[in-house]
C-alpha positions in Angstrom: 0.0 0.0 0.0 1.5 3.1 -1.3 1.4 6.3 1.0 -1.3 7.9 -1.2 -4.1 5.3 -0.6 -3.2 5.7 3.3 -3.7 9.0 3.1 -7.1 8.8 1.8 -7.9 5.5 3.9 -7.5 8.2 7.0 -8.8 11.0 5.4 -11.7 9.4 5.0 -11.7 7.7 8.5 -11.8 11.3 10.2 -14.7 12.1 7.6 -16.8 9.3 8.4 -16.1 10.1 12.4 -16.7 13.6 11.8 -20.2 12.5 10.7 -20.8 9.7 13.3 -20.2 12.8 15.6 -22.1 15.5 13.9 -25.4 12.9 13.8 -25.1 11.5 17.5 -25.3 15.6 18.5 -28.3 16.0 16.1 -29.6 13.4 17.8 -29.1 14.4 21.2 -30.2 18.1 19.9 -33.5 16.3 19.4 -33.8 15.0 22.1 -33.4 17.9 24.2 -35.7 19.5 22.4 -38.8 16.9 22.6 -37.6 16.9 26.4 -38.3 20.7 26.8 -41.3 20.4 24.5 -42.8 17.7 26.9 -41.9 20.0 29.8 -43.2 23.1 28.4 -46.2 21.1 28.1 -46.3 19.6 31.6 -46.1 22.9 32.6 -48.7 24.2 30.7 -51.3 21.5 32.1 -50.2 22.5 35.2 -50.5 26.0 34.9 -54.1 25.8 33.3 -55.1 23.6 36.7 -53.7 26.1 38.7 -55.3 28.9 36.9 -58.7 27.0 36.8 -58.4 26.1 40.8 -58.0 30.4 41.2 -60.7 31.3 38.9 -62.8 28.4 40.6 -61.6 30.0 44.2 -62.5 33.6 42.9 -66.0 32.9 42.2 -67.1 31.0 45.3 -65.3 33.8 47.4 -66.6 36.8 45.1 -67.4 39.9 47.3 -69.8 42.8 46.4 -67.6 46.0 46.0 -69.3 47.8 49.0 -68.5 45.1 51.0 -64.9 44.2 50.7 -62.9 45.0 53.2 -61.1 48.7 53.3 -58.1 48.7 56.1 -57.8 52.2 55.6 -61.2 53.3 56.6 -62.3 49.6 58.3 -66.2 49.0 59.0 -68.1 49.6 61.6 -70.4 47.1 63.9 -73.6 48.7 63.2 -77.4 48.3 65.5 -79.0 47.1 61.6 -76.5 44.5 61.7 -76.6 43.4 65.1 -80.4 43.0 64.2 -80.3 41.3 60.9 -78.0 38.7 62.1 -80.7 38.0 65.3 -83.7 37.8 63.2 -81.0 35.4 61.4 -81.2 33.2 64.5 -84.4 33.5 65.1 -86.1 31.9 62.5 -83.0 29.2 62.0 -83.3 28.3 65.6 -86.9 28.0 65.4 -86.8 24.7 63.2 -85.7 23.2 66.8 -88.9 23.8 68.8 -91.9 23.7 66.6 -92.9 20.2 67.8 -92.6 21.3 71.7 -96.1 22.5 72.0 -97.5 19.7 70.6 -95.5 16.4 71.6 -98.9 15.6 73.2 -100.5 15.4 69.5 -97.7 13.9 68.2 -97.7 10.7 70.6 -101.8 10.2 70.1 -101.1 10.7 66.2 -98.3 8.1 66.1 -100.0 6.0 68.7 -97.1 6.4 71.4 -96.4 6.6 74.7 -95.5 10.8 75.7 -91.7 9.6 77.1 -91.2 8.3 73.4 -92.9 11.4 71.6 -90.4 13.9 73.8 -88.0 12.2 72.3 -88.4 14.2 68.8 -87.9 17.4 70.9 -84.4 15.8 72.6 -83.1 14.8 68.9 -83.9 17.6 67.4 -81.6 19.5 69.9 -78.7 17.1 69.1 -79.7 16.9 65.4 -85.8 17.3 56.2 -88.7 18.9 56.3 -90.6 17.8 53.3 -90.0 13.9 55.0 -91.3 15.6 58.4 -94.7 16.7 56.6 -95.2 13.1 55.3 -94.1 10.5 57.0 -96.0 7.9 58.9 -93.7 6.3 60.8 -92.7 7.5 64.3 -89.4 6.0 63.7 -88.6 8.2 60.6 -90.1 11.1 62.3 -87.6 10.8 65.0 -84.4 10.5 62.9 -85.4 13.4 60.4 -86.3 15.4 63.4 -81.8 14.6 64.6 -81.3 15.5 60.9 -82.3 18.5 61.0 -81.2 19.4 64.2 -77.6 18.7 62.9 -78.0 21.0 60.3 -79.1 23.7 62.2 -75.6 25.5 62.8 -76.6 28.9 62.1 -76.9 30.3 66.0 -73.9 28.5 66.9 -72.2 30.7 64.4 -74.0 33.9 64.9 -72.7 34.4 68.7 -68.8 34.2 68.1 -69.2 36.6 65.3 -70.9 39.3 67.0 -68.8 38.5 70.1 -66.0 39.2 67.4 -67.0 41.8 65.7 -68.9 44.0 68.5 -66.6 47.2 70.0 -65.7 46.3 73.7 -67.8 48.8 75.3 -71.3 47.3 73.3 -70.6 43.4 73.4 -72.8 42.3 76.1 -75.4 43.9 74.7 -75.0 43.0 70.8 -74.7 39.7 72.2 -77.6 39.7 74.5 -79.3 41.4 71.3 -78.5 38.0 68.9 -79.5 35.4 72.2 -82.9 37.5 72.6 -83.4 36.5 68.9 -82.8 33.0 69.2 -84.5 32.7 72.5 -87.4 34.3 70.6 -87.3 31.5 68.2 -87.6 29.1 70.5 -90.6 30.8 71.6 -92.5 32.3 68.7 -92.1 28.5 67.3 -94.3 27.4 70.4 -96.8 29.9 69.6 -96.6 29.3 66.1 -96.9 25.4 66.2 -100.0 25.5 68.9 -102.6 28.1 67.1 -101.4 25.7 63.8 -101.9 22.7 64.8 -105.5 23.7 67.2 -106.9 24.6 63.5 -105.4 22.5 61.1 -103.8 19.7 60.6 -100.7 19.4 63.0 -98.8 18.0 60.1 -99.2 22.1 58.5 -96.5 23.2 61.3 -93.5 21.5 59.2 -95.0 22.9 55.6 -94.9 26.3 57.4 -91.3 25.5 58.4 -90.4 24.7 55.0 -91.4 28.2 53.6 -89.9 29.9 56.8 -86.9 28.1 55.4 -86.6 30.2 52.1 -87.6 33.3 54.4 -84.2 32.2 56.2 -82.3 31.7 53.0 -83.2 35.2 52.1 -82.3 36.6 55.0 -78.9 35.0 54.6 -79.0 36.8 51.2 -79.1 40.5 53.0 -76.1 39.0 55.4 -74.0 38.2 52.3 -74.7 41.3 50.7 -74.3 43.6 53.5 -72.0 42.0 55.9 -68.7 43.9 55.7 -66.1 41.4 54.7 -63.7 41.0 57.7 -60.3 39.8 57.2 -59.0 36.3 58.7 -57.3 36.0 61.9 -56.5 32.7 62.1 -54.7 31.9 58.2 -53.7 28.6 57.8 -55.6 27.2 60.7 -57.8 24.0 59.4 -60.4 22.5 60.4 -58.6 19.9 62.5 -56.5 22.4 64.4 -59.3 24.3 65.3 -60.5 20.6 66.9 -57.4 20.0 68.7 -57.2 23.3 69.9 -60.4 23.0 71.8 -58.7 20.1 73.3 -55.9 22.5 74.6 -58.1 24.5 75.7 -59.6 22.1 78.4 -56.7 22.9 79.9 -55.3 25.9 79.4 -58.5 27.8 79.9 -60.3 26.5 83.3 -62.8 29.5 83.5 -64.0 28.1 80.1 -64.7 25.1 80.8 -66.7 26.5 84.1 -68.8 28.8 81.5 -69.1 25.9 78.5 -70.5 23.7 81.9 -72.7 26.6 83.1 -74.4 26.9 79.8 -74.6 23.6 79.7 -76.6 23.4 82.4 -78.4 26.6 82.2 -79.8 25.1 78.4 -80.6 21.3 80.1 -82.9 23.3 82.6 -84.2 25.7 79.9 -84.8 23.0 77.5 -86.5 20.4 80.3 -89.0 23.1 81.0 -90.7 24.1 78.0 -90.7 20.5 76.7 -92.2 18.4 79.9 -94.2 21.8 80.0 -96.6 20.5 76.9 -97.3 17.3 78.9 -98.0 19.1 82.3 -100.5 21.4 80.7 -102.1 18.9 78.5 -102.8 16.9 81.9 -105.6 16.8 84.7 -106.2 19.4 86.3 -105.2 21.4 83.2 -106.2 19.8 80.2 -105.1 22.1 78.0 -105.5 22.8 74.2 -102.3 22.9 71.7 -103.3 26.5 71.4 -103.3 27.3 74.9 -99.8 25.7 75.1 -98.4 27.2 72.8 -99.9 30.9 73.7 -97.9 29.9 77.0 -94.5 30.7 75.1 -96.2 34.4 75.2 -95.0 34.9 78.8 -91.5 33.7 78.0 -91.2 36.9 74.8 -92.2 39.1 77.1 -89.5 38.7 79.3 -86.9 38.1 76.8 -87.3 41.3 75.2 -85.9 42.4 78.4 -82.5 41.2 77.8 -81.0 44.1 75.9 -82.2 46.4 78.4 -80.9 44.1 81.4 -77.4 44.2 79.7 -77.4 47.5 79.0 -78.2 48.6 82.6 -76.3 45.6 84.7 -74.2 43.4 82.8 -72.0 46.3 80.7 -71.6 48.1 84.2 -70.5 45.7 86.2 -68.7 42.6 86.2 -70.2 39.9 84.4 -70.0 37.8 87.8 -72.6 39.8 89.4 -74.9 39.6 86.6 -74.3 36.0 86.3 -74.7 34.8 90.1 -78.3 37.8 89.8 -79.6 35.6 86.8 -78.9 31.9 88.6 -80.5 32.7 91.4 -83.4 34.3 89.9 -84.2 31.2 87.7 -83.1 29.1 90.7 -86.3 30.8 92.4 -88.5 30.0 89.4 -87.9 26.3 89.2 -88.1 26.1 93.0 -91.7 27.6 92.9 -93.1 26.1 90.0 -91.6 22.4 91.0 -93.6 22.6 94.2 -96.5 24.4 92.9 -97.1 23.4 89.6 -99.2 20.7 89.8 -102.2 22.3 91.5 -101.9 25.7 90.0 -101.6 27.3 86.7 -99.5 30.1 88.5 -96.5 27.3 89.1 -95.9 27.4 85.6 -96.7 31.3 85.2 -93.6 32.2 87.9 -91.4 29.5 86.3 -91.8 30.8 82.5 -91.3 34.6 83.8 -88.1 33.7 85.9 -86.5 31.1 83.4 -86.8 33.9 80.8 -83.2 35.3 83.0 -81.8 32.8 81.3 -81.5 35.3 78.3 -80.0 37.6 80.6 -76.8 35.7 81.9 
């Protein structure tokens, strides 16, 4: 082999090596791009999802303009507030105590005993309406009565807020303004559910409920649109913290617990009263009506639309200990007399509907 063809044998060694080369970075130029093209679209999927998950988290938390909230000039706690938010609770709490009045009518209807009909007013506390209208079956009545008694959150949510949002120097009484609402429910339900079910069907109380319902939906409309919206204290605190923290607090916070047992207490005696009250009144000597019951629950408004004034004049000035110990042993008084007098006289009850009405007032 002559030094020309071994020339050309390399020559075209580093050609063919030059090429291998130039088509292997091609190649791997190809692949880089396809890589960054998959990327780029990865991160375009995810982008749209993100962007979707805001514009879906815009529209469920969209706030009218009046109402956002301005940290510059910040709203203010107003009376038409404090009011719409207990007429709020008032017709939401009522759902609770519309069968009260008439467990008596209830137990003859479904053919049981009155320990077994009382227990639609107990479940109802712990707990739809169309089922509640027609059902037959005591059974289902019972566990629609603990359904919607579950569902009925609205007063346990009214309280904090206005205890939140309420200036120092008003928060006894904006909050003794929102309790005399749902007290009030409790009550005008009794009087509602009585003169219903004396002239019509007693099954009518629950079709009424179920249009007070879209009254109450409303009136959650006027909240949304003129509730100022507040800002968050508590960001990034879930659900499941907020549990545990009311575990902490067990122990952290013994006065608490002494007011969370109080009112515990105070709504076991409030609650017993005006429920074994329907049986006491539909009994010998008494006998009487549903009507008559439930225009019983009359005595109770009166009194409770005391409490603003009572907090107004006591509670915001002094401390809240005297007005609390003034309260017990007023009621204390009331169930005293009308345990021991009850049963002979209408004027048992009388005394023990006008004093238990200080409930509202602690």
């Amino acid at each position: 082999m002559d030094t020309n063809e071994t020339v050309d044998i390399g020559h075209n060694a580093d050609n063919a090596s030059a090429s291998i080369k130039d088509e292997a970075l091609s190649i791997t130029r190809e692949m880089t791009s396809q890589n960054r093209d998959a990327d780029g679209g990865e991160d375009g999927e995810e982008g749209d999802r993100d962007g979707a998950v805001t514009r879906f988290l815009q529209t469920i938390n969209w706030m009218p303009t009046w109402c956002r909230y301005d940290a510059h000039n910040p709203p203010k706690f107003t009376l038409s507030m404090n009011i719409l938010l207990a007429f709020s609770t008032t017709f939401t709490v009522a759902n609770l105590y519309y069968p009260q009045p008439i467990l008596n009518v209830i137990a003859n209807d479904f053919n049981v005993t009155y320990e077994r009909s009382s227990n639609v007013a107990t479940l109802s506390q712990a707990g739809k309406w169309i089922g509640l209208c027609l059902t037959t079956k005591f059974e289902a009545f019972v566990s629609l009565s603990f359904l919607c008694g579950v569902g009925t959150v609205t007063p346990q949510l009214m309280l904090p807020l206005v205890g939140d949002l309420a200036p120092a120097h008003r928060r006894a009484s904006s909050l003794s303004l929102v309790v005399s609402g749902l007290a009030l429910g409790l009550l005008v339900a009794r009087v509602l559910s009585g003169v219903v079910a004396n002239y019509t069907a007693w099954r009518n109380i629950y079709w009424l409920a179920l249009g007070a319902q879209y009254l109450t939906f409303t009136l959650h409309g006027a909240v949304f649109f003129t509730l100022p919206d507040y800002p968050a204290k508590n960001k990034g605190l879930n659900y499941f913290n907020v549990l545990w923290r009311m575990a902490v607090l067990l122990v952290e916070e013994p006065l608490l617990i002494q007011a969370c047992l109080m009112g515990f207490l105070l709504s076991a005696a409030f609650t017993n009263f005006w429920t074994t009250l329907t049986f006491l009144l539909a009994s010998p000597p008494y006998n009487y009506s549903s009507l008559e019951i439930g225009l019983f629950a009359l005595i109770g408004v009166a009194v409770i639309s005391l409490a603003p004034v009572w907090s107004r004049l006591i509670t915001d000035r002094f401390v809240f200990l005297f007005s609390s110990v003034l309260g017990l042993s007023v009621e204390l008084v009331g169930i005293v007399i009308g345990t021991y007098i009850g049963n002979f006289t209408v004027a048992g009850p009388v005394i023990q509907a006008i004093f238990m009405g200080e409930l509202t007032f602690i």
